[in-house]
C-alpha positions as CSV (number, residue, x, y, z in Angstrom):
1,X,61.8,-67.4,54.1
2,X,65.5,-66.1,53.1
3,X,65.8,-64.9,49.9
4,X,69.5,-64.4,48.6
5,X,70.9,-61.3,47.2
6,X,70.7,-60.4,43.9
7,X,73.6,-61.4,41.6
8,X,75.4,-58.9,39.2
9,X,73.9,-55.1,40.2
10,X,73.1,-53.3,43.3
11,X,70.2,-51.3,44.4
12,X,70.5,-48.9,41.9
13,X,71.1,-48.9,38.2
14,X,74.9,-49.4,36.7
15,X,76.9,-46.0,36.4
16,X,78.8,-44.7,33.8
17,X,82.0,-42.8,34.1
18,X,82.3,-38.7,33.7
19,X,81.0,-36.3,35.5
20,X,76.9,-36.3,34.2
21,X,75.2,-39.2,34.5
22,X,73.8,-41.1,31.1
23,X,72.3,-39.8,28.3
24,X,68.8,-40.7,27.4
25,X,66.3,-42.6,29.9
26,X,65.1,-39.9,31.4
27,X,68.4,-38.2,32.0
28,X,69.0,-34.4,31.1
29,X,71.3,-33.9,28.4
30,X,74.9,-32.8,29.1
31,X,76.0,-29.4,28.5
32,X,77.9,-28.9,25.1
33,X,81.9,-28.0,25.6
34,X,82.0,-24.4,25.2
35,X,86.1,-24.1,25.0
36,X,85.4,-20.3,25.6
37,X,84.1,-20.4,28.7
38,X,87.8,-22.1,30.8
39,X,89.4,-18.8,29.3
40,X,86.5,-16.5,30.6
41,X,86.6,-18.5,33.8
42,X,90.3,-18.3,33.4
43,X,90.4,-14.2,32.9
44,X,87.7,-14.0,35.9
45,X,90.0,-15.5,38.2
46,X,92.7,-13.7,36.9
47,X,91.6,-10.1,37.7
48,X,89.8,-11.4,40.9
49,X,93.2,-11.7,42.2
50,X,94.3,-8.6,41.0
51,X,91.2,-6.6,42.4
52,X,92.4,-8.5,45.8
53,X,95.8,-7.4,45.2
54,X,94.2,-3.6,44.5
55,X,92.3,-4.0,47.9
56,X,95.1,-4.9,50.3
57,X,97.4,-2.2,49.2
58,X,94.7,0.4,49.5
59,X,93.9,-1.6,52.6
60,X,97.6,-0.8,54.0
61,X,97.9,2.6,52.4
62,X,94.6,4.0,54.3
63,X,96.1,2.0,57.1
64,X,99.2,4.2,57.0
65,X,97.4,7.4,56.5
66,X,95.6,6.6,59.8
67,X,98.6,6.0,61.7
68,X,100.3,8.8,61.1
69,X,97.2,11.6,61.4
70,X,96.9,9.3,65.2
71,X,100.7,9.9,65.8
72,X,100.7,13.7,64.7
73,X,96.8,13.9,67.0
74,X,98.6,12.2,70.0
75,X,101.9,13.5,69.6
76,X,103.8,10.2,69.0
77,X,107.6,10.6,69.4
78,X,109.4,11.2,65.8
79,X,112.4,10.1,67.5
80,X,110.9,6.5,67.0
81,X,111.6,4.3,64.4
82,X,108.3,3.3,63.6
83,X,106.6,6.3,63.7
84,X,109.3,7.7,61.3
85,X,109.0,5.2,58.6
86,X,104.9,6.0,59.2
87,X,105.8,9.7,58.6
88,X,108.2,9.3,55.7
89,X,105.6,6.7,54.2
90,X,102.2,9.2,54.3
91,X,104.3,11.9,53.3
92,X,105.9,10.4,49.8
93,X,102.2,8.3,49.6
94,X,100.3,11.6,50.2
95,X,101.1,13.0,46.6
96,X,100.6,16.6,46.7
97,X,97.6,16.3,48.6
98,X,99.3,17.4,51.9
99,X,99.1,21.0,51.8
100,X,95.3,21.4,49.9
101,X,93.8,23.0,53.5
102,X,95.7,25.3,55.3
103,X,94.2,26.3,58.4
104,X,95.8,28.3,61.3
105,X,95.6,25.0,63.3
106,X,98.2,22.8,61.9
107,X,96.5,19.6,63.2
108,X,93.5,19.8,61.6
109,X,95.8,20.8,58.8
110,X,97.1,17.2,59.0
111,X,93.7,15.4,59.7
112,X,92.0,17.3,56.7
113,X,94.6,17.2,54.5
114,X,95.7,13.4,54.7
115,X,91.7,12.6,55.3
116,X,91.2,14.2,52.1
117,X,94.4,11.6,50.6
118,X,92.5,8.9,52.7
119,X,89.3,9.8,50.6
120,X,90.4,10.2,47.0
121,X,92.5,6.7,48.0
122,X,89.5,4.9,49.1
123,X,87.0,5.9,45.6
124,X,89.7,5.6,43.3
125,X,90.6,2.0,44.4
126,X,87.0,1.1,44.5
127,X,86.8,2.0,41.1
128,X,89.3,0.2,39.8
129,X,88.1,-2.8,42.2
130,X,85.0,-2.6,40.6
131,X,86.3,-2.1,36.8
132,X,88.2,-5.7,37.5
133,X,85.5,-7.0,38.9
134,X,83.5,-6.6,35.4
């Protein structure tokens, strides 16, 4: 025997519009509007995007750093353009820390000196990563 489909509602009950369901019935109740928490969302976001910001630069300061103790380890030709800007960059990036270890070999000169740059680089960004990040 065919029964026809109900008339006026589907399987389920009616829904309301908005984003939580009813009220009442069985339902949980909806969250109060807390106006406070769009501008802590808001602010979260904010210095998210500034610790990213933070990262990348450190990211392509240590990246410079490395290219130029690999040029002055290899011997890279200063005649070239890009190794030149590399130089000029890690030297004015460097900030006094270029001449802390002087040793009679002036390589490791460059790897200990611009490692230790590298290194005071790489914990003072994470710290102020992790300060926005609070």
């Amino acid at each position: 025997m065919n029964y026809p489909p109900p008339q006026g509602h589907g399987p389920y009950p009616p829904q309301q519009g908005g984003p939580y369901p009813p009220q009442g019935r069985g339902y949980p109740p909806q969250p109060p509007y807390d106006e406070h928490y769009e501008e802590r969302r808001r602010r979260e976001e904010n210095s998210d995007r500034v610790a990213n910001i933070v990262r990348v630069v450190l990211g392509v300061v240590l990246t410079i750093f490395l290219l130029h103790v690999l040029f002055v380890v290899f011997d890279a030709n200063q005649g070239n353009e890009f190794v030149s800007v590399v130089y000029v960059l890690a030297k004015t990036l460097v900030l006094g820390l270029g001449d802390v270890f002087t040793p009679d070999d002036a390589l490791l000169g460059v790897v200990l000196n611009y490692g230790l740059a590298a290194l005071v680089y790489l914990v003072i960004g994470q710290l102020v990563i992790k300060s926005l990040r609070r």
